[in-house]
C-alpha positions as a Markdown table, in Angstrom:
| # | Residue | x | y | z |
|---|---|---|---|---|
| 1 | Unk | 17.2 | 9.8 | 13.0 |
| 2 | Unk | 18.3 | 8.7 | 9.4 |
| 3 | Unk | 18.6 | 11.3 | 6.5 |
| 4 | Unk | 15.8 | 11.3 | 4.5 |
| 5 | Unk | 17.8 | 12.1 | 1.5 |
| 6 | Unk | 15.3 | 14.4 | 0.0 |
| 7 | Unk | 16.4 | 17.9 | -0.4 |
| 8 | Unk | 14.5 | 20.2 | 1.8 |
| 9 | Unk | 13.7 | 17.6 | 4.8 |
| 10 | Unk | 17.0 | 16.2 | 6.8 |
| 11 | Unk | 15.7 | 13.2 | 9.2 |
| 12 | Unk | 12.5 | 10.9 | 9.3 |
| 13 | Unk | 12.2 | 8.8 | 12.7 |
| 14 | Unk | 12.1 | 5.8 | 12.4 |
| 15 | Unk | 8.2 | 4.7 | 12.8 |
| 16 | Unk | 7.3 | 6.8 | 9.8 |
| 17 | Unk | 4.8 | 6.5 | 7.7 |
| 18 | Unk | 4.1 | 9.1 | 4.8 |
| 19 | Unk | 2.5 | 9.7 | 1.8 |
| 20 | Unk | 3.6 | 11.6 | -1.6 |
| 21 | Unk | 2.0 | 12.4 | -4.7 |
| 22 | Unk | 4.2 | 12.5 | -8.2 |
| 23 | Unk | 2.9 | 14.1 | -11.4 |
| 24 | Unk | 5.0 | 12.0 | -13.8 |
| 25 | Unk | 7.1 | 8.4 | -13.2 |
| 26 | Unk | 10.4 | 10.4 | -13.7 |
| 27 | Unk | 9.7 | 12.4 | -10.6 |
| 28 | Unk | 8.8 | 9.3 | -8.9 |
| 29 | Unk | 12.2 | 7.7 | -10.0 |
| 30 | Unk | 14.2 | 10.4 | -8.8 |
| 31 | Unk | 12.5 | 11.4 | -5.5 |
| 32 | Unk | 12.5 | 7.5 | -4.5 |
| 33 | Unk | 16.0 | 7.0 | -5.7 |
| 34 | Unk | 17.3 | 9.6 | -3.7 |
| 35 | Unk | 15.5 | 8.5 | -0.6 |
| 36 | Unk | 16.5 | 4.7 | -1.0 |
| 37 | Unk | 20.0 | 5.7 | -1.4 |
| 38 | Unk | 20.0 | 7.7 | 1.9 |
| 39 | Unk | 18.8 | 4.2 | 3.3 |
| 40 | Unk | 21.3 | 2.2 | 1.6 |
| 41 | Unk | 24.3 | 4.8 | 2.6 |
| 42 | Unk | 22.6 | 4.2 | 6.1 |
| 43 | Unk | 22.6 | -0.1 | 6.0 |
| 44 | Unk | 19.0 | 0.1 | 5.9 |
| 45 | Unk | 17.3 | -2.9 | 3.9 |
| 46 | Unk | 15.2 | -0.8 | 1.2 |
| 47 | Unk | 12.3 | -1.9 | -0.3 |
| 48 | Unk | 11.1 | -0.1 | -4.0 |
| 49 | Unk | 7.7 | -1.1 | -4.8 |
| 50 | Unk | 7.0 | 0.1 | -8.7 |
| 51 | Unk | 3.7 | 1.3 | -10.0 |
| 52 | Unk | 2.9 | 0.9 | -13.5 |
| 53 | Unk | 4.2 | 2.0 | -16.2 |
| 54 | Unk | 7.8 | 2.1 | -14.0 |
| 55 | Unk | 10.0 | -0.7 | -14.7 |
| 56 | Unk | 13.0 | -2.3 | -12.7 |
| 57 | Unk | 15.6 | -1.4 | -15.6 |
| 58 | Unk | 14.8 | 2.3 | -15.3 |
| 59 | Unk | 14.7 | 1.9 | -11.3 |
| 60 | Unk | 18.0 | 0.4 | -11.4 |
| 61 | Unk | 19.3 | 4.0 | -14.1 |
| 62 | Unk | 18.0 | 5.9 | -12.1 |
| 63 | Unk | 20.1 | 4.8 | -8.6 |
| 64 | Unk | 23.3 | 4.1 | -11.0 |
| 65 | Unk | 22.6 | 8.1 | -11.6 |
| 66 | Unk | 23.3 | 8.4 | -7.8 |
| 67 | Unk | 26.0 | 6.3 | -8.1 |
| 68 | Unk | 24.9 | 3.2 | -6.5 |
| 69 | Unk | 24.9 | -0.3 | -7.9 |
| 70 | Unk | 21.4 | -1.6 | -7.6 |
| 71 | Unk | 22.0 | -5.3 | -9.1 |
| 72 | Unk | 25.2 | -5.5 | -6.6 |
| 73 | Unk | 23.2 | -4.9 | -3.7 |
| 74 | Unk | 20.3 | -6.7 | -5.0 |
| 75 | Unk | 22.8 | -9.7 | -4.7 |
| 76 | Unk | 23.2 | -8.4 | -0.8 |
| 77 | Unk | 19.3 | -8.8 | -0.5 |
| 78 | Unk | 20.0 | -5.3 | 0.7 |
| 79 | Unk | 18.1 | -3.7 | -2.5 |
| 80 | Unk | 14.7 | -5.3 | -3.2 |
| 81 | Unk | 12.7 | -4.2 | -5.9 |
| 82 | Unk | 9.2 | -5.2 | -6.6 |
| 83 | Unk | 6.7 | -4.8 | -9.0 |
| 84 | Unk | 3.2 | -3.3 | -7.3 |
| 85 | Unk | 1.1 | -6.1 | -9.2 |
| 86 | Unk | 3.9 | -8.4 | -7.9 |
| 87 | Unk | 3.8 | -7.4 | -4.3 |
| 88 | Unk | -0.1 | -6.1 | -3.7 |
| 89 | Unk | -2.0 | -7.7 | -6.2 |
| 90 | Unk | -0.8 | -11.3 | -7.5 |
| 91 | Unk | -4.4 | -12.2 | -7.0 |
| 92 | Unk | -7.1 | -11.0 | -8.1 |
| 93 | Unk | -8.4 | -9.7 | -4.9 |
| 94 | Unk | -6.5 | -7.4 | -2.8 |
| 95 | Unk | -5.5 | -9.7 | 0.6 |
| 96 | Unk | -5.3 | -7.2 | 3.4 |
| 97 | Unk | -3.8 | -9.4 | 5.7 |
| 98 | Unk | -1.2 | -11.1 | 3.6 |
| 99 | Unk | 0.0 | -7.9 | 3.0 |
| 100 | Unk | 0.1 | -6.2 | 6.3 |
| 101 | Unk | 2.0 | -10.1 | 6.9 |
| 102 | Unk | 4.6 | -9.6 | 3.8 |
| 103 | Unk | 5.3 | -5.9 | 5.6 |
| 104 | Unk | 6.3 | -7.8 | 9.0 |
| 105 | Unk | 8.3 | -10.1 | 7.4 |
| 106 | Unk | 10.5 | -7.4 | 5.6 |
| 107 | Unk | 11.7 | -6.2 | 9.4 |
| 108 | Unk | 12.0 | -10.0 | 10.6 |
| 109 | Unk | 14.2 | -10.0 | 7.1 |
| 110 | Unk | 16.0 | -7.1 | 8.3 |
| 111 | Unk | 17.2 | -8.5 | 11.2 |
| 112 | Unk | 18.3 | -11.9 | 9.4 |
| 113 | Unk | 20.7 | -10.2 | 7.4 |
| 114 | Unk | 22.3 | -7.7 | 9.6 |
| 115 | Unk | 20.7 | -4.6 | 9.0 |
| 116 | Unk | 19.1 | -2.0 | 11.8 |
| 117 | Unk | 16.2 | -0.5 | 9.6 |
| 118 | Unk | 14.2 | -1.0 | 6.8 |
| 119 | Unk | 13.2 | 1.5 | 4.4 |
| 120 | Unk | 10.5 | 1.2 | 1.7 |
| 121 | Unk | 8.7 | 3.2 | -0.4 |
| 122 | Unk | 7.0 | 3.2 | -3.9 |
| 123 | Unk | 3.0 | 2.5 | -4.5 |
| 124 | Unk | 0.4 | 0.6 | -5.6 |
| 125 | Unk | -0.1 | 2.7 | -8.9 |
| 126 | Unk | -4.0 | 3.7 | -9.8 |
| 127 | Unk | -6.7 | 1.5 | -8.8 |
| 128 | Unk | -8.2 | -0.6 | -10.9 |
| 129 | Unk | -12.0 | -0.8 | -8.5 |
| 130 | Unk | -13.2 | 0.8 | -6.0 |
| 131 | Unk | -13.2 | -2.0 | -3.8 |
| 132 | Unk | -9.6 | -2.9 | -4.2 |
| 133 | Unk | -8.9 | 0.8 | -3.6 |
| 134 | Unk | -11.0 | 0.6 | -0.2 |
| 135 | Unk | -9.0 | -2.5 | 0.9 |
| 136 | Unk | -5.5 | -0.7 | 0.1 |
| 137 | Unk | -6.7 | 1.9 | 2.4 |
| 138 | Unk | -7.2 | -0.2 | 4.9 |
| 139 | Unk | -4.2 | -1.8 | 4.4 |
| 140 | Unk | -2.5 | 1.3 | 4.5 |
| 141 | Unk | -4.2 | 2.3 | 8.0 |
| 142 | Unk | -2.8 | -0.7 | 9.6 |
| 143 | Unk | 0.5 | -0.6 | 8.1 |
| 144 | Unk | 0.5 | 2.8 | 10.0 |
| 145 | Unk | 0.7 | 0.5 | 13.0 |
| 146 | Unk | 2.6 | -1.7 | 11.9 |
| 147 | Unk | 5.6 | 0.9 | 10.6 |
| 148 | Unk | 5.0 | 2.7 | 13.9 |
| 149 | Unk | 6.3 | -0.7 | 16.1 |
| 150 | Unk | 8.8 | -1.2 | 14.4 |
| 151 | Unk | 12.4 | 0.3 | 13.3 |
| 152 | Unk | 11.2 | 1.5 | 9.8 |
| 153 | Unk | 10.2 | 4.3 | 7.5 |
| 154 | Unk | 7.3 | 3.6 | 4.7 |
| 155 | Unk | 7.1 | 6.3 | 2.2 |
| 156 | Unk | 3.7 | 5.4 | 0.2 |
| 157 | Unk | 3.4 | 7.0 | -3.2 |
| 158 | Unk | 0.6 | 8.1 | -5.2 |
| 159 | Unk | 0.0 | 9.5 | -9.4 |
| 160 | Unk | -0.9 | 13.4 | -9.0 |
| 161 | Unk | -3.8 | 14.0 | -7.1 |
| 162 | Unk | -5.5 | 15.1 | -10.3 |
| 163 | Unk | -6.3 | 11.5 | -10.4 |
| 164 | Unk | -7.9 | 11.6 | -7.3 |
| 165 | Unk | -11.2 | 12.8 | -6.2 |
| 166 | Unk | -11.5 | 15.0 | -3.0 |
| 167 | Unk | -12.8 | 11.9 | -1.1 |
| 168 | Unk | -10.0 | 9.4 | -2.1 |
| 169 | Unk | -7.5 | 12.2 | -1.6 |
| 170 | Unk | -8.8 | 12.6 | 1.8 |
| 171 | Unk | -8.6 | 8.8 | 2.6 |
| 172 | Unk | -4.7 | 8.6 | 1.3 |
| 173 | Unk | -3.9 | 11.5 | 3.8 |
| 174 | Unk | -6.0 | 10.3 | 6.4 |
| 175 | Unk | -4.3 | 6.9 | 6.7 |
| 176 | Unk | -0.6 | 8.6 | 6.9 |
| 177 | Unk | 0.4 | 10.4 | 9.9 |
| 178 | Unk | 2.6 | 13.0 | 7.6 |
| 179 | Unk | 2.7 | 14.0 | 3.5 |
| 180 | Unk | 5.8 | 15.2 | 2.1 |
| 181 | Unk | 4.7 | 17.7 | -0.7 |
| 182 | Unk | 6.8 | 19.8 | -3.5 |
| 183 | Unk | 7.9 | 23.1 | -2.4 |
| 184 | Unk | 10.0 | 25.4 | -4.1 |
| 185 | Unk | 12.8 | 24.4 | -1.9 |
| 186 | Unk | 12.5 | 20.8 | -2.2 |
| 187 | Unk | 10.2 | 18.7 | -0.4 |
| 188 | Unk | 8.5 | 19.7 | 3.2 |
| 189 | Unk | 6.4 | 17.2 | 5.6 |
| 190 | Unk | 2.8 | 18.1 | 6.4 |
C-alpha cells in the first residue's frame, strides 16, 4: 500500500476514495502537499485540483517547503496542477460524464508515461447552485467506481463543514467510502 504521507495514517490502498474538510486554504496547502509528495516519492502521477482562492504559485511554495520541485516535475507531466473552474467547470454547466471521462484518462495517462498509480486530490471549492452541487455529487459517486477499478487514490476536498448544511454534509460523506478528519494526532480515516 503507498504512504499516505499524512501524519497519523501510514498507507491508503490503492482504490481509495476519500473525503476531507479544511477550515482555511493554508491547511489545504499543506495537508495536500504532503500527501502529493508521498505520491511523487512513490512515482505516482499526482493530480492537485485547486479551489478558489488557492493559486498554482502558492501550490508550487508550498511543495518547494517539502523540498520538491513542482515546475521540474510539472516538465515530467508527473505533477499536474489544475485549477477547479479549469478542470470541473469550464462550462457553465457541470458535465458529469466528461468528467468521470477526464478521471479515466488520467490512469490511461499514467500508464503512457511510466508510472504505476495515480494520485489526486484537491476540490471543487463552494458551489455556486444547487444544481451544479447535485451533479458534483453525482459525479463524485461514480468516480467512487471509477477510483475503485483502477490503481489510484482520490482524496476529494471540501471548505469547513460550517459551510455545509447537515444535508449536503451528509451527501459529501455519503459518496466516499472513507473521511480523513483532524485529530490531535494528525489525521485518522473514518
Amino acid at each position: 500500500m503507498p504512504a499516505s504521507g499524512l501524519r497519523g495514517i501510514h498507507d491508503i490502498p490503492l482504490g481509495s476514495h476519500l473525503c476531507t474538510f479544511y477550515r482555511q486554504p493554508k491547511e489545504f496547502l499543506r495537508m495536500i502537499a504532503s500527501f502529493l509528495t508521498a505520491g511523487l516519492v512513490n512515482h505516482e502521477l499526482c493530480v492537485w485540483i485547486l479551489p478558489s482562492p488557492v493559486t498554482r504559485e502558492s501550490a508550487l511554495h508550498e511543495l518547494s517547503q517539502l523540498g520538491v520541485s513542482g515546475p521540474a516535475l510539472q516538465t515530467t507531466q508527473q505533477l499536474q496542477i489544475f485549477s477547479a473552474h479549469d478542470y470541473y467547470f469550464s462550462s457553465s454547466l457541470f458535465d458529469v460524464d466528461a468528467t468521470l471521462h477526464r478521471l479515466v484518462s488520467l490512469f490511461v495517462m499514467a500508464r503512457q508515461l511510466g508510472y504505476g498509480s495515480v494520485r489526486a486530490a484537491g476540490g471543487p471549492g463552494p458551489f455556486l447552485s444547487e444544481g451544479r452541487r447535485r451533479a458534483f455529487m453525482k459525479y463524485e459517486h461514480h468516480a467512487t467506481e471509477v477510483i475503485a477499478r483502477h490503481p489510484g487514490i482520490g482524496l476529494c476536498c471540501y471548505p469547513s463543514p460550517q459551510c455545509f448544511s447537515a444535508t449536503v454534509m451528509f451527501d459529501i460523506m455519503s459518496t466516499h467510502p472513507k473521511a480523513v478528519l483532524r485529530t490531535h494526532h494528525g489525521w485518522a480515516t473514518v
